[in-house]
C-alpha positions as CSV (number, residue, x, y, z in Angstrom):
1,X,-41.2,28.5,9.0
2,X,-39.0,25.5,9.8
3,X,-39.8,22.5,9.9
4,X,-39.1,19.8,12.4
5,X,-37.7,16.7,11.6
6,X,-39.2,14.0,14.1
7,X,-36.6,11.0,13.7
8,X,-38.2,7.3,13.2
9,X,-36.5,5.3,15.3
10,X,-37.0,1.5,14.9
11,X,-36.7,-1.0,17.8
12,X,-37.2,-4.9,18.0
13,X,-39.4,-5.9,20.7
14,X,-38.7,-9.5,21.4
15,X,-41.7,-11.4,22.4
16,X,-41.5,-14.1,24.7
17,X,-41.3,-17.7,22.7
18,X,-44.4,-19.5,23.0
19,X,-44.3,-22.5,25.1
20,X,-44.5,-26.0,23.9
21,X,-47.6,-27.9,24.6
22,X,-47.0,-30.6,26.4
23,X,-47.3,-34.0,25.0
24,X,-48.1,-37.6,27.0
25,X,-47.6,-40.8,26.4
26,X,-50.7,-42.7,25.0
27,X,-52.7,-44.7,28.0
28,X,-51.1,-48.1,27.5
29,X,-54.0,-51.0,26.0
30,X,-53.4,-52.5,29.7
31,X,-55.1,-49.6,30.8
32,X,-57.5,-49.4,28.8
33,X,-58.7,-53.1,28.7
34,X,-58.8,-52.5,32.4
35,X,-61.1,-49.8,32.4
36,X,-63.5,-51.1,29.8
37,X,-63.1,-54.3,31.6
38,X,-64.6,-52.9,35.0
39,X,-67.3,-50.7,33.0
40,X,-68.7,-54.3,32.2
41,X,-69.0,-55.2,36.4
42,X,-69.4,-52.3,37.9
43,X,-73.2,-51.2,37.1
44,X,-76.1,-53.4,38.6
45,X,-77.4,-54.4,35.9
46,X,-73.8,-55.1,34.3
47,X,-73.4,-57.2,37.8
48,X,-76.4,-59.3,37.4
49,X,-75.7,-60.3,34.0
50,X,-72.4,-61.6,34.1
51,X,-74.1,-63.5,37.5
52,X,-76.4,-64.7,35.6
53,X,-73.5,-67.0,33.8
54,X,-73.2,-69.1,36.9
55,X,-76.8,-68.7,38.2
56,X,-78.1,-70.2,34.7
57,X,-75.4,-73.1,34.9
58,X,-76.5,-73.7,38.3
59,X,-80.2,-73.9,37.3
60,X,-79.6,-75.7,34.6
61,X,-77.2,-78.4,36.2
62,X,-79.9,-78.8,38.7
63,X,-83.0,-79.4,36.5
64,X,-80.6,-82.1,35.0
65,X,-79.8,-84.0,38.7
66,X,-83.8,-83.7,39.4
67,X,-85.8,-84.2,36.0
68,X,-83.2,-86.3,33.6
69,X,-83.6,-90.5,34.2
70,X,-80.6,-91.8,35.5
71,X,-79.6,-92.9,32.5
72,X,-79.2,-89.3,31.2
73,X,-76.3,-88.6,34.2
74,X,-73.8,-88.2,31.8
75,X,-71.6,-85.1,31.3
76,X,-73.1,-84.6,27.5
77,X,-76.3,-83.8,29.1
78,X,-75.2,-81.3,31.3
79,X,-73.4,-79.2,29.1
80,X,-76.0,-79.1,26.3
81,X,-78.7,-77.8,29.4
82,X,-76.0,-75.1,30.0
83,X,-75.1,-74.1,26.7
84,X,-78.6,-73.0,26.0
85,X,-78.7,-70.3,28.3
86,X,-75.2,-69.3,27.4
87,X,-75.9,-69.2,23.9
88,X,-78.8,-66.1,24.9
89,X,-77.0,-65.0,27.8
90,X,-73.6,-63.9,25.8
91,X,-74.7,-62.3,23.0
92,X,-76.1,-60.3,25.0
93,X,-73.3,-59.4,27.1
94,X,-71.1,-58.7,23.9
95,X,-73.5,-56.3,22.8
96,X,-74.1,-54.0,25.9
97,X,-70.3,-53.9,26.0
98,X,-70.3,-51.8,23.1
99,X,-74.1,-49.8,23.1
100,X,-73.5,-48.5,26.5
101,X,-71.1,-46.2,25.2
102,X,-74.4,-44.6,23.9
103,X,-77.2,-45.8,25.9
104,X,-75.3,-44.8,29.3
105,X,-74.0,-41.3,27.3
106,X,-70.5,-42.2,28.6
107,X,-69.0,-42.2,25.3
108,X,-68.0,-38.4,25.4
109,X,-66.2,-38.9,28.5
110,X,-64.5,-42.2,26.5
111,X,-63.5,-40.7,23.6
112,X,-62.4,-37.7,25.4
113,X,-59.4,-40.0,27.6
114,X,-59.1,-42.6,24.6
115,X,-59.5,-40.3,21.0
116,X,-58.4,-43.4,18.9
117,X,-62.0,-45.3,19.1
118,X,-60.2,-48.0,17.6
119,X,-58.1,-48.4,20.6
120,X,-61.5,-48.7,23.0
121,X,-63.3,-51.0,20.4
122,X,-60.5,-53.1,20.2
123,X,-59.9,-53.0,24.3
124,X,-63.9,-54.1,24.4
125,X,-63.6,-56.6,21.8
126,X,-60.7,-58.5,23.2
127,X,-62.7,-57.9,26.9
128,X,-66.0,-59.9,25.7
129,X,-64.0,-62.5,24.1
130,X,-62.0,-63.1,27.2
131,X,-65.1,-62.6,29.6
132,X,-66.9,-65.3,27.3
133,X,-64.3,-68.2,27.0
134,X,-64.0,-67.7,31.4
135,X,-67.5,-68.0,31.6
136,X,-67.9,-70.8,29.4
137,X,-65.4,-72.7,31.1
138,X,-66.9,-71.6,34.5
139,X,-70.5,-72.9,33.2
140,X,-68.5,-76.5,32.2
141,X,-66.7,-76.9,35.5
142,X,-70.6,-76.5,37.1
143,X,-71.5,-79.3,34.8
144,X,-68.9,-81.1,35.8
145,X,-69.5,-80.5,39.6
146,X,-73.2,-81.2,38.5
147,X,-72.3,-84.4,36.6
148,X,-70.4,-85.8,40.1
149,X,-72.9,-85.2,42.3
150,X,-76.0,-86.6,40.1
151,X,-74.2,-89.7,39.2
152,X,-73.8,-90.2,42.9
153,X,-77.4,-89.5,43.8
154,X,-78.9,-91.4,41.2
155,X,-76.4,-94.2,42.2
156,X,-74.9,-94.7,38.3
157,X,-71.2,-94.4,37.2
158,X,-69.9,-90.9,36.7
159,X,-69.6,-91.2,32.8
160,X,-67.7,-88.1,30.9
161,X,-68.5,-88.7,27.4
162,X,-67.2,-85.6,25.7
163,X,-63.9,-85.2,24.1
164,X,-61.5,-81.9,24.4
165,X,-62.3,-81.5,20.7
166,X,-66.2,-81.4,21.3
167,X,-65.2,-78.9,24.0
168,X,-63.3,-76.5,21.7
169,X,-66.4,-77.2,19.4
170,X,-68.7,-75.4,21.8
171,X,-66.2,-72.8,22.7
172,X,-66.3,-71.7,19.0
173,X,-70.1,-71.8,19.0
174,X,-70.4,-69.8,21.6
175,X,-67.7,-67.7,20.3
176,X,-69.4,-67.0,16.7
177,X,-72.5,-66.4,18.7
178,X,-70.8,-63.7,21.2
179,X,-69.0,-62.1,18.3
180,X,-72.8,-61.9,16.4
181,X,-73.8,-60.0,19.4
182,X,-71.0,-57.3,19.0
183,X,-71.2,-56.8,15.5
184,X,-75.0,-56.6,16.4
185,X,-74.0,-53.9,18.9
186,X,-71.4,-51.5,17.0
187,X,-74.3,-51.5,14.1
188,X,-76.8,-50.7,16.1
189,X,-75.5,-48.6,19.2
190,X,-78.8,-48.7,21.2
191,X,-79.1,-51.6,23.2
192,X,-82.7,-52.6,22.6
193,X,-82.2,-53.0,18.9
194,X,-79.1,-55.1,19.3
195,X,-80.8,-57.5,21.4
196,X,-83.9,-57.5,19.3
197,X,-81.5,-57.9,16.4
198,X,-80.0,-60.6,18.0
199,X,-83.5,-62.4,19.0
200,X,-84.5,-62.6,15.3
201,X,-81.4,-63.4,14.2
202,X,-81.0,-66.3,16.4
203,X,-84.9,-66.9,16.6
204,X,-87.0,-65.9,13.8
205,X,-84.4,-66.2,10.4
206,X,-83.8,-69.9,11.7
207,X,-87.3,-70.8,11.9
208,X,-88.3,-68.9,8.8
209,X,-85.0,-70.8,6.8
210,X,-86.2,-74.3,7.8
211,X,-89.6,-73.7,7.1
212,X,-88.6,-73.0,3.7
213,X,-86.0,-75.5,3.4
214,X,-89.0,-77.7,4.3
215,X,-90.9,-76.6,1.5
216,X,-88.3,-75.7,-1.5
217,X,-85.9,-78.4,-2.4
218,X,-83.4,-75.8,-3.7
219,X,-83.2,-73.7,-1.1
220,X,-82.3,-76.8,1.2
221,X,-79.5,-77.5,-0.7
222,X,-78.7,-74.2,-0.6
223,X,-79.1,-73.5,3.1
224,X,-75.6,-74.7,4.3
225,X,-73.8,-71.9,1.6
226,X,-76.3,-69.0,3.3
227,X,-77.3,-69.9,6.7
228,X,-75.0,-68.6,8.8
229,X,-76.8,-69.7,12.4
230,X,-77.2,-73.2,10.7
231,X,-73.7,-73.2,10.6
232,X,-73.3,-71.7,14.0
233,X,-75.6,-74.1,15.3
234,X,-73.8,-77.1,13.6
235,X,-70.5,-76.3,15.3
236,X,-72.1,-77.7,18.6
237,X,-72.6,-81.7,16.7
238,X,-68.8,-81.0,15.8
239,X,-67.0,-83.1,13.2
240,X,-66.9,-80.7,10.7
241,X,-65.3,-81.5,7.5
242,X,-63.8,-79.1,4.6
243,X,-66.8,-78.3,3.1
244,X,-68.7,-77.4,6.3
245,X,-66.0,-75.5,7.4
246,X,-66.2,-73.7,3.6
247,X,-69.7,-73.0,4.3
248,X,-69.3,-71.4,7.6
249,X,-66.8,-69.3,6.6
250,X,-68.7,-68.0,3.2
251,X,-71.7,-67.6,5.5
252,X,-69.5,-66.5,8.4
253,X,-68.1,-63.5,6.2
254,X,-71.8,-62.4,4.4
255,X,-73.5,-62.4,8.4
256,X,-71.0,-61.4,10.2
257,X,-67.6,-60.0,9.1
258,X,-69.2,-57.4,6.5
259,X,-71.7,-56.3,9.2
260,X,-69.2,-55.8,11.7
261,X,-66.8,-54.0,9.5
262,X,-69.5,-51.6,8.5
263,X,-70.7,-51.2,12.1
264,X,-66.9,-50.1,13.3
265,X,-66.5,-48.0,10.2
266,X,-69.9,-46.2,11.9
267,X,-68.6,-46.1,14.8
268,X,-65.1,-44.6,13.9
269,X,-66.9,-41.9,11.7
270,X,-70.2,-40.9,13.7
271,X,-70.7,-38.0,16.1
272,X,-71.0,-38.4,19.3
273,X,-73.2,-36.6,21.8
């Protein structure tokens, strides 16, 4: 009986090469800032509030020409009945810029185009600070339409009695009260409990801190080293000096910076749904 001898041949199958993913260029910030930019306009309710900038001043400019004695006309007096609908109004704005990510369950489709969150935070953080300083200035220049026509109504010189310093003082009030409301708004990511946040920040701590500054000598000498919005609020007197400008920026760093860096180091880490 014979055996057969079946030979093993050996053959090298060559397998197509696998093709290379493609790669893309990162959407430039531009793009970016343009999109988060009209994400704050183009809801209703997103519409409304950034109105509401110019519909306050206009309110407020008005109860000034109608209710102020004549020898309130002065520009001073509209700008401080503007900035105290701005100083609500903005906050607010800077936080829904960031908690509508979450609120609106848009932030899957976000991250998804954008995956560095860093990249989107920054685009809305640079977004808010411009949309604030506009409005601002937008709310001022209706004071200062305001301040023409009531001086001529009421028959009394136009009198502009602020300086460009006092100006940039307000601008940076406004601008540590804006910034409040987006740290607010990355620690929190729901919208209700930023703006409550903000409301006892800006609200309740102030009135419980002068109470007991009223009441405890210590803690009134005190207050300037750990009251951040008595800082905040001080900027709109201006003429700060080296120590109040010491004082808001140890109070500046305790309220705000540490928040906000622990807010964006949530919001880099955390899932999102």
């Amino acid at each position: 009986m014979s055996t057969a001898t079946i030979p093993v041949t050996t053959s090298t199958v060559e397998r197509p090469a696998h093709a290379e993913r493609p790669t893309y260029a990162p959407i430039p910030m531009r793009t970016v800032m343009g999109v988060e930019l009209r994400k704050m306009f183009d809801t209703r309710s997103g519409f409304w509030l950034m109105s509401s900038v110019v519909i306050l001043a206009v309110i407020a400019t008005g109860s000034v020409i109608l209710f102020a004695p004549d020898d309130q006309i002065t520009y001073d007096s509209f700008a401080g009945a503007i900035g105290i609908p701005m100083t609500i109004v903005l906050p607010i704005i800077a936080a829904l810029s960031i908690t509508s990510e979450w609120s609106q369950r848009t932030g899957l489709t976000t991250f998804t185009m954008v995956p560095s969150r860093s990249r989107v935070v920054a685009a809305k953080l640079v977004d808010t600070v411009l949309v604030g300083i506009v409005s601002i200035l937008v709310a001022l220049a209706v004071g200062a339409l305001g301040n023409v026509v009531g001086s001529q109504l009421a028959g009394v010189p136009t009198t502009w009695d602020m300086t460009v310093s006092e100006v940039l003082y307000i601008l940076a009030g406004n601008g540590l009260g804006l910034l409040m409301g987006f740290a607010l708004g990355v620690l929190f990511r729901n919208s209700a409990a930023a703006i409550v946040g903000y409301f006892v920040y800006a609200m309740v701590l102030p009135t419980l801190s002068a109470l007991l500054a009223g009441a405890q000598d210590w803690y009134a000498d005190a207050q300037p080293w750990v009251d951040f919005q008595w800082n905040q609020t001080g900027l709109f007197d201006g003429g700060y000096g080296p120590t109040q400008w010491a004082q808001l920026a140890v109070t500046g760093t305790v309220w705000l910076l540490l928040p906000l860096a622990f807010g964006l180091w949530r919001v880099l880490r955390s899932e999102v749904k």
